[in-house]
Structure formats: structure tokens, C-alpha cells
N, C-alpha and C positions, 0 to 999 in steps of 0.2 A: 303184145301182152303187157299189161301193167305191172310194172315194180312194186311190190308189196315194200311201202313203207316203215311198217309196223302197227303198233299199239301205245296209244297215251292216253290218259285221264281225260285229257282237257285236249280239245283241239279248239283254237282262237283262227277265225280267219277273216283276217286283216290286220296288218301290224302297224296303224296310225295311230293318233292320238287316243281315238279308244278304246282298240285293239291293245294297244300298248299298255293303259291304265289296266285293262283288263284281266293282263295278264300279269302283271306283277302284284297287284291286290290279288288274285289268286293264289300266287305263289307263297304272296305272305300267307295266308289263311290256312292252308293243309298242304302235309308234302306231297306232290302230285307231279306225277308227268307231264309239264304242260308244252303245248308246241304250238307256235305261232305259224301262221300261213298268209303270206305276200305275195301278189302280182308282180309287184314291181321291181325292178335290177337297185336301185335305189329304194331303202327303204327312209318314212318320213319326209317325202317332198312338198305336202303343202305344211307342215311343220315349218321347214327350212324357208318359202316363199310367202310365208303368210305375216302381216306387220310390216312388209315391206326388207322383211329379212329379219326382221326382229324377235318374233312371234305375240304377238299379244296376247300372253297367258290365259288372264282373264279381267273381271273388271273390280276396281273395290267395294259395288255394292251387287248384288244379284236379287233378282225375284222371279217371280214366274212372269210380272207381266211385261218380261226384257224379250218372253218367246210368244211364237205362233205356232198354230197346228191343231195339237191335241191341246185336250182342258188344261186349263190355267192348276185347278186343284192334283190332276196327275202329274202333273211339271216339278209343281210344286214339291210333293212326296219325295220324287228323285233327287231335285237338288236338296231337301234336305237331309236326303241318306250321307250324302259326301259334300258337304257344302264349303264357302271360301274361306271358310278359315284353316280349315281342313286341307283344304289345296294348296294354300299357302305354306302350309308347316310341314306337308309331301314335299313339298319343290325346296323348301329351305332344307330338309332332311337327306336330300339327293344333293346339294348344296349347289340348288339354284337358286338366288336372291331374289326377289320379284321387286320394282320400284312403280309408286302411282305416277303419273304425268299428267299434267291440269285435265283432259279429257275422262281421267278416273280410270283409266286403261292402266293396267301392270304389265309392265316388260321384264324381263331379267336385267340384271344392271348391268350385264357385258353388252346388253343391243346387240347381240348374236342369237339368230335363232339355231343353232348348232348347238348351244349349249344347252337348251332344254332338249333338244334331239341327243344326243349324248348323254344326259343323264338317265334319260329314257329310256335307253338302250342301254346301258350298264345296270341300271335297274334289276331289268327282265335278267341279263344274263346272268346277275348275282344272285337271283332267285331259280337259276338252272331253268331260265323259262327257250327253249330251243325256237332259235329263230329262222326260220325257212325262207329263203326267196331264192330268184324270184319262183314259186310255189303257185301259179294260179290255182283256187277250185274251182271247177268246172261243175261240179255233182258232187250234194251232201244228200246220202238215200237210207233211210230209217232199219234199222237191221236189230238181229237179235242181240240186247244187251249193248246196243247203242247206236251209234252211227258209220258209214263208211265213205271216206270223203276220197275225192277223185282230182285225178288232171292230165296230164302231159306227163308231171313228173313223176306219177303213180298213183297208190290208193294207199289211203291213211284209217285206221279205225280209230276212234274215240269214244269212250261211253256218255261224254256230253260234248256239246259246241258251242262255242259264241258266236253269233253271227256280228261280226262289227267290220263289214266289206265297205263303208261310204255308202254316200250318194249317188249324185251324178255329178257334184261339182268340180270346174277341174280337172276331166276324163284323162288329161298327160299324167296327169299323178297318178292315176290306176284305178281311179272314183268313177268306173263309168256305167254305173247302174246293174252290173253284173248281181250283185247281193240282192236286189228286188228279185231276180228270176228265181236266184236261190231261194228266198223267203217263200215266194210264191209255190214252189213244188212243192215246198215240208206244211202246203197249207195254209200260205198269210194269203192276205187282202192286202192289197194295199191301194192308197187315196186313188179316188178318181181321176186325180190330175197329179204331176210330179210337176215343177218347172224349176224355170232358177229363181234364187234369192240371195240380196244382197249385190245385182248386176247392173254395171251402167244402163242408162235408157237410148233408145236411138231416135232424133228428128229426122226428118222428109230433107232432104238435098237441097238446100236455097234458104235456110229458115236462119234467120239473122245470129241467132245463140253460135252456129255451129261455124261461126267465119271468128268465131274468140277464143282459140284453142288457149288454153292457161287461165282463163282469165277465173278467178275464184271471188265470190262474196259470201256472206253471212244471207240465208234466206228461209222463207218459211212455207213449205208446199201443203197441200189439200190435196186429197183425193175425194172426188165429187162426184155422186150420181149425174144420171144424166138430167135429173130433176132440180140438181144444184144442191142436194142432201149433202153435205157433210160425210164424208164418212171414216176420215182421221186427218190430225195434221201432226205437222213433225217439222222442228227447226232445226237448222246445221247448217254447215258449209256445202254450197255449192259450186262446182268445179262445171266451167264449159268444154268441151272437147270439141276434137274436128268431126268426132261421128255424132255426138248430142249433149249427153250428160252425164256426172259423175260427182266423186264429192259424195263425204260420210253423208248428209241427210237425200240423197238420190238415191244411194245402196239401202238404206233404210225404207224408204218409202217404195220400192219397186215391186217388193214380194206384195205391198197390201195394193196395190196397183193392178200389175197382172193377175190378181186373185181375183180382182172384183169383176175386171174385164173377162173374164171368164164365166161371168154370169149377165154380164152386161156391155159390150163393148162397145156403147158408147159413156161409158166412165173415164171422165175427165183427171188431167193434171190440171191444177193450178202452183203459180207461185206470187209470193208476193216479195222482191226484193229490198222491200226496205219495211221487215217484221215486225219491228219499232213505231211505226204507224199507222192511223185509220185514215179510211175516205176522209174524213170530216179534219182530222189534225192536218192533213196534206193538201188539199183544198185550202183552210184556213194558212195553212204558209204559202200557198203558193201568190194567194191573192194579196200576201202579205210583201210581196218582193219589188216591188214599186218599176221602177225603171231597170232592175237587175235583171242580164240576161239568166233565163232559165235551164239553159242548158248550160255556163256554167256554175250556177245553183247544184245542177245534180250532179255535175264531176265532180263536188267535194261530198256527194253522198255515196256516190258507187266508182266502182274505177274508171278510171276516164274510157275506155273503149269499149266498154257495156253500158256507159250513159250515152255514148253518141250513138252506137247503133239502137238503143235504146228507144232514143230520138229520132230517128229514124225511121225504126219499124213506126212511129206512131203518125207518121207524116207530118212529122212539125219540124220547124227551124230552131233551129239549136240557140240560134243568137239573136231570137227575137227576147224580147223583155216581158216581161208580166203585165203590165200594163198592153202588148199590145196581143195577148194570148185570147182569145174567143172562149167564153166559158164550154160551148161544148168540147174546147181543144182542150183544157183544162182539164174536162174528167177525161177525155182520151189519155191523156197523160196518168192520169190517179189512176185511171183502169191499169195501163199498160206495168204501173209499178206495185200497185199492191192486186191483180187480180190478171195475170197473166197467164192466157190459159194456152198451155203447151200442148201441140201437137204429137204427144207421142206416136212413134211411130213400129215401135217393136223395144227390142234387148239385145244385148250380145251372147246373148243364150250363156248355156252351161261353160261355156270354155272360159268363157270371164266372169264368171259368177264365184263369190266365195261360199255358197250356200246353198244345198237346195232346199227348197217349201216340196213337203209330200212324204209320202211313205208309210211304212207299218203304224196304224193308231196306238198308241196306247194303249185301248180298251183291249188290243190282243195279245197282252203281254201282263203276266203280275207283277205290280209296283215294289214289291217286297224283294222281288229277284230277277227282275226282268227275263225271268220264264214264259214264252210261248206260253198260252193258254190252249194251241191248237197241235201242240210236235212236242208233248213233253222231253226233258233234255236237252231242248235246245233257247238259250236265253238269244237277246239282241242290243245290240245298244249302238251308240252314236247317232250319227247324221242317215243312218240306214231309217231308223224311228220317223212319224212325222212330229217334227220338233224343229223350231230352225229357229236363233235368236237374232237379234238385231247388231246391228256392228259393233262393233269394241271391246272382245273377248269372252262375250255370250255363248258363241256357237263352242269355242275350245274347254269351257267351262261343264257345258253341257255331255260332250265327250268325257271329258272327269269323272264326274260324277254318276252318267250314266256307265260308264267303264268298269268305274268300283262298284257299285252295286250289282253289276252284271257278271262281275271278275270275283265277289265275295261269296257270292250266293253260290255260283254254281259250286265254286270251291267247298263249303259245307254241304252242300248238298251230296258231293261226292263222299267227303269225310266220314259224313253221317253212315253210307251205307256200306 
């Protein structure tokens, strides 16, 4: 028999970075019963593991076209309900300091992500917001004059709910796609596809990148029809690993990667490791190098163990000289550095992804209060939404903002009646 919890205003379930926001912009807003609901024995763990331990709050500029998903115009609307300047003078108000770092990324200036997890939790509690773990819901079922939420640990009423359960990213944290099922009973849709984003990529077992674990450069990838279309590029750091790939512009380019192969799977990676040049500029140097060996020509342009296997993969001698290089060996060469086209092979799916791509659109939710259009009383937000931004404090930014709006609204909305 279920333990009858009680009765509150507000029932929030999930208590992340969302969750979190949600519930303390609530609290501010009207005195209300509010009660937070967690899976997890640990509350706030990809808080704590995200930045590397640091948290990378957010970024110092935002726009809507930092995300994907839903339209740029509804993106739009929500970050400027709670936008960063906004965020910054919350986190300085909690007296967490936020600092830029040449990448445009704001940390807090202790480099501890504990500390915005701690402010965040003193928050809520100073707003008497009740914090529950580990609380799984199981079952949120529509009932007379509101909701009735279920688990292991009992049943809870509330006359409205936030849904801000995560993704899937990350499933040790407690982000394991459970909030889709929920969404979906009370009525959602959601995308046709859910996957990861923001995940390393995987190469096939033998492929030359994947024997350079460490090795990082400056690069600039393409994602290409199969036709050779264009169909975005992005520059950053690229990181080799022993399984493939990684490095801020690999996390960035993998959600529009796997998206497209999802329509087309023969949609290519390309890279070009030296971003700085064209065919024609490299070419022109190359035949410019007289007697100088060319292989070590391109040790002083990439690291020396990604130019020899480099050289390698192209079946050329490293220590032959320019002079005695065959022009077809030449573009072999130009191909292999500015138009390398990678075999990917898969991802490291959800468990190493900081992100997912997918989820409830927009269009079922009002902009105004991130209200269900389909289960009035019940609002959404976070990473549950299909929203997902690109690396460097986008996706936690996105949580903010859609938190407080999602955390204000229901709060008046209660007020009001």
C-alpha cells in the first residue's frame, strides 16, 4: 500500500540544474508549498562532473543560434524570458562569482563545481522549497484539482507540476529518459528520434587517428551529403583518442552529424587539419619547398606524430624532398590535410554524451510559461524540451532560463487562483 505523502502547491520532479532553478524562482514568486522530487541518492551530479569539475555556468554571449532542435524564434522567446545578464546577477546574488576564460565560457572563480551546487541548494532551502531523494516518480496521473504523483516511496498530490526529469544524457546521474515516458502518458509527443549530443565519435579498429591517443590540433570539420553538399562546418580543437574522436569541435559537430545520417547514412565527416589553408595556398607552398624534406615541412605545422602517421596514411615518404614529390603525390598530400574524409564509425552513445538532441517540441508547450498545451498544469523545461545547445555553457544556460520561466509561471499561475 502506498504511503500517502501529502499535499503541495508545486510538485518539481527533478532536482538538476532545472529542477533547481525552477524551484527557487517559484518560491520567490508566491508563498507556496513547493517539493522537489529526485531519483538520485546524490543530488546535482552532472552539476558536480560537468567543466570538468568546474561547471561551466554559461557563456558571455548567447543566442538562439548557439541551439538545435526546436525553432530558432521559440528558443529565442525563453532565453529572453531569463537571459545572461540575468544569470549572472542570480549566481552573484547566491554569491557565486562567474569569471570569462579566453573560450567565452564563465566558471565561478573557485573552479569548483560544488559551489554553484551549494548555492543551489541553499537557495531552494531558504525558500522552504522541500527537497526529496532519492524520491523516483514512477507515475504523474491527472486527478480532480490536480495531479497525483507516485513511486516506491509513495504518492504525492500537487495542484500543478514541473516536469524537469533530463534527458538521457549521462543515465548514472539519473538522466535516463524516464521523464519522456512520463511526458508521454500526460499526452506529449515527442521527436522521432532522441540520440546523443555533444559525444565523442568512434573510428573502425586500424584507422591511423586512433593509434594517437593525446594528440590535439586546431581543425576544421564539414558535414557533407553524400553528394558533397555542405551541410555545416565548425572550427576547434580536435582531440585523437584510442576509440576515435573528441575535442570541443568533435562534441559540437556530432549532434548535426548523427542527425543527418539519420536521414541519409551515407553523410560524410570531413576534416581539414590545417583550417588556415586552401588547395591552391598549399599546393603553391608545397612546390615552393625546393630540396626541403616535406615531411619535416609539416612537423612544424601539425605535431610531429599526426604528421608522420599523417604521412603515412598517404603512402608517402616522409623524407623525400619536394623536388622529388610526383604532383599526383602532391594533391594526395593537399587531399589528406585539408579534405580528410573520416570514417566514422558510430558514438559513445548516451553514457558519454553531455547532451541529448530530442524531445518534447516546443510547439507543445506555451512560450510564456512553459505550459503543456496538451495536460494543462503541468509546465516542462530543461534538457527534457527538444533543445540542445552546443558546447560551452549553452546547454546549462538553457536550464536557467527555461527553469525560471517554467518556475515563475506555474508560481502565478497558482497565486492567481
Amino acid at each position: 500500500m502506498a504511503v500517502d505523502a501529502g499535499r503541495c502547491d508545486l510538485a518539481v520532479v527533478g532536482a538538476g540544474a532545472a529542477g533547481l532553478m525552477a524551484a527557487i524562482q517559484a518560491s520567490r514568486t508566491a508563498p507556496l508549498r513547493i517539493v522537489a522530487l529526485d531519483g538520485a541518492r546524490t543530488l546535482g551530479a552532472k552539476i558536480l562532473v560537468a567543466g570538468g569539475g568546474r561547471c561551466n555556468v554559461t557563456h558571455h554571449e548567447v543566442t538562439a543560434a548557439d541551439y538545435a532542435g526546436s525553432t530558432p524564434p521559440a528558443i529565442a522567446r525563453i532565453l529572453r524570458a531569463f537571459p545572461l545578464p540575468e544569470t549572472i546577477d542570480f549566481f552573484r546574488q547566491l554569491g557565486v562569482e562567474l569569471k570569462r576564460e579566453p573560450t567565452g565560457k564563465l566558471f565561478p572563480v573557485t573552479d569548483r563545481a560544488r559551489t554553484v551546487l551549494d548555492a543551489l541548494l541553499a537557495a531552494a532551502r531558504s525558500g522552504r522549497v522541500e527537497l526529496r531523494h532519492p524520491c523516483r516518480v514512477e507515475s504523474i496521473d491527472r486527478v480532480d484539482g490536480g495531479f497525483r504523483l507516485g513511486g516506491a516511496w509513495g504518492v504525492l498530490s500537487a495542484r500543478r507540476v514541473i516536469l524537469a526529469a533530463g534527458g538521457q544524457a549521462l543515465p548514472r546521474s539519473g538522466s535516463d529518459g524516464a521523464g519522456y515516458t512520463l511526458a508521454r502518458t500526460l499526452g506529449h509527443r515527442t521527436t522521432a528520434t532522441i540520440f546523443p549530443a555533444l559525444v565523442p565519435l568512434l573510428l573502425p579498429e586500424g584507422h591511423f587517428l586512433r593509434a594517437l591517443p593525446g594528440v590535439a590540433t586546431p581543425a576544421r570539420l564539414e558535414v557533407r551529403a553524400a553528394s558533397g553538399r555542405r551541410l555545416g562546418r565548425w572550427e576547434g580543437d580536435l582531440l585523437c583518442t584510442h576509440f576515435g574522436l573528441s575535442g570541443p569541435v568533435v562534441l559540437d559537430v556530432s549532434r548535426h552529424l548523427l542527425a543527418a545520417r539519420q536521414q541519409d547514412a551515407a553523410t560524410k565527416l570531413v576534416i581539414s587539419l590545417l583550417p588556415a589553408s586552401t588547395p591552391d595556398s598549399l599546393t603553391s607552398e608545397l612546390a615552393g619547398l625546393g630540396r626541403r624534406s616535406f615531411g619535416r615541412w609539416l612537423a612544424g605545422r601539425l605535431p610531429d606524430r599526426l604528421a608522420a602517421a599523417l604521412v603515412r596514411s598517404a603512402g608517402l615518404d616522409p623524407d623525400a624532398t619536394a623536388l622529388r614529390l610526383p604532383r599526383e603525390s602532391r594533391r594526395a598530400l593537399v587531399t589528406a590535410l585539408l579534405e580528410q574524409e573520416v570514417p566514422v564509425a558510430g558514438d559513445r552513445g548516451f553514457a558519454h554524451a553531455e547532451a541529448t538532441a530530442g524531445g518534447v517540441p516546443l510547439a507543445e508547450v506555451k512560450l510564456d510559461s512553459l505550459e503543456s498545451r496538451r495536460c494543462p498544469g503541468l509546465h516542462l523545461c530543461g534538457e527534457l524540451l527538444d533543445v540542445d545547445g552546443r558546447i560551452g555553457g549553452f546547454n546549462f544556460q538553457w536550464a536557467w532560463s527555461s527553469g525560471a520561466v517554467a518556475g515563475r509561471a506555474a508560481a502565478r499561475l497558482l497565486a492567481a487562483r
